[in-house]
C-alpha positions, 0 to 999 in steps of 0.5 A: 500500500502507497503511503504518503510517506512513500510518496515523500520519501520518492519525491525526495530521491527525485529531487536530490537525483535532479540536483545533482544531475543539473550541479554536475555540468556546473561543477564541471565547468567551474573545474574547466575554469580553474584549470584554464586559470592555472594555465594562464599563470603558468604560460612559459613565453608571455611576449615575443618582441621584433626590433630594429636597431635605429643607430647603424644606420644613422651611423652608416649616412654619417661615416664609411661604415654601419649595419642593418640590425634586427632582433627577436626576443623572447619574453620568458615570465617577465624574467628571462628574454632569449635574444638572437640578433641578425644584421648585416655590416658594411663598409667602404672607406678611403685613407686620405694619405694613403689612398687605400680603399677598403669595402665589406659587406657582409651578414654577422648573428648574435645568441644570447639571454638579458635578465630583467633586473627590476623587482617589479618584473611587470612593470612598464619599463624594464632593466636589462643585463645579459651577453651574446656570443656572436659571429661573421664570416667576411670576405673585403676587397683592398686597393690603392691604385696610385702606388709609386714604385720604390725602386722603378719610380713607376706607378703601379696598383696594389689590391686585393679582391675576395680576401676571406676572414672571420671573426668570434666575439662575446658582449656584455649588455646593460639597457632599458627598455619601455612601453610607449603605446599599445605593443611599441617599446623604445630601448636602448643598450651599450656592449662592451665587445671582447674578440676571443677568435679571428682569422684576417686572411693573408692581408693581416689585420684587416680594418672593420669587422662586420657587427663588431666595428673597427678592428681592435681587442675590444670594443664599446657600442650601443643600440637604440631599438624601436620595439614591437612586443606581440 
């Protein structure tokens, strides 16, 4: 015999079965949610930046030598920004008393990491240290083509076309960079090159080294860079 207290105690498994049934895709999405959250934190690359350096080629319109420079960074947690740098690097240069002309062009690269030194690591503007290890193989052309002859008195021409060098080279980097509007940042950096390899040809020591500058043990430059953080 169906009782009123059958009828309840159906009604009441009902109920609670249809709870349950409709908290389940609520419970779940609430799980989904908290699961996308904490990938969010936890999402390695944050930005991936392209940028050009702006001073080579001001220096190239006003001097014999520049470069052509870009860079992609990598934005690892605010904190840690793989580098690789291309360019390439020219020259075409004349000895006003020796009339020895010199001329290069030729692509060098550079691999590195910077370190975000500030404490706020997300704030706008950020303070860099890092290195680069970096490379080029060359080939330059030497020529005079008024060399007087010691002993005949006669004018000959001295040169050489295609002659092949290379060069390896280390930097230490100190910069800042800053967010200007939307994804555009404007940065700058000085290096300090220290050669640790070259080999100059059968001409000895040749007078500019593609991204490296002129020859010499060491060397002190800069970049001024013009950023689009993506």
């Amino acid at each position: 015999m169906i009782t009123a207290k059958n009828i309840l105690a159906s009604i009441s498994v009902i109920c609670t079965s249809l709870l349950l049934i409709i908290g389940m895709p609520a419970n779940a999405q609430e799980k989904k949610i908290e699961q996308n959250s904490n990938t969010e934190k936890i999402k390695v690359i944050q930005h991936i930046a392209i940028s050009a350096d702006l001073i080579g080629p001001i220096q190239m319109a006003v001097s014999d030598y520049g470069q052509y420079e870009a860079q992609a960074r990598f934005d690892i947690k605010d904190k840690f920004y793989p580098v690789v740098e291309l360019g390439v690097g020219k020259a075409d240069a004349t000895d006003e008393s020796t009339q020895i002309r010199y001329k290069t062009a030729a692509p060098y690269g550079r691999i590195g990491c910077d370190w975000n030194l500030l404490k706020d690591k997300h704030d706008i503007y950020r303070l860099f240290a890092g290195f680069r290890y970096a490379f080029t193989s060359y080939k330059f052309d030497v020529s005079q083509p008024h060399l007087v002859d010691p002993v005949w008195g006669d004018d000959v021409t001295f040169g050489a076309e295609g002659v092949k060098a290379n060069q390896h080279w280390l930097e230490a980097v100190g910069g800042v960079d800053v967010k200007i509007w939307g994804p555009i940042r404007l940065g700058w950096s000085i290096r300090y090159k220290k050669r640790i390899a070259h080999q100059d040809g059968f001409l000895g020591k040749t007078w500019y080294v593609p991204g490296f500058g002129k020859t010499s043990d060491s060397q002190i430059g800069g970049t001024f860079n013009f950023i689009i953080e993506l």
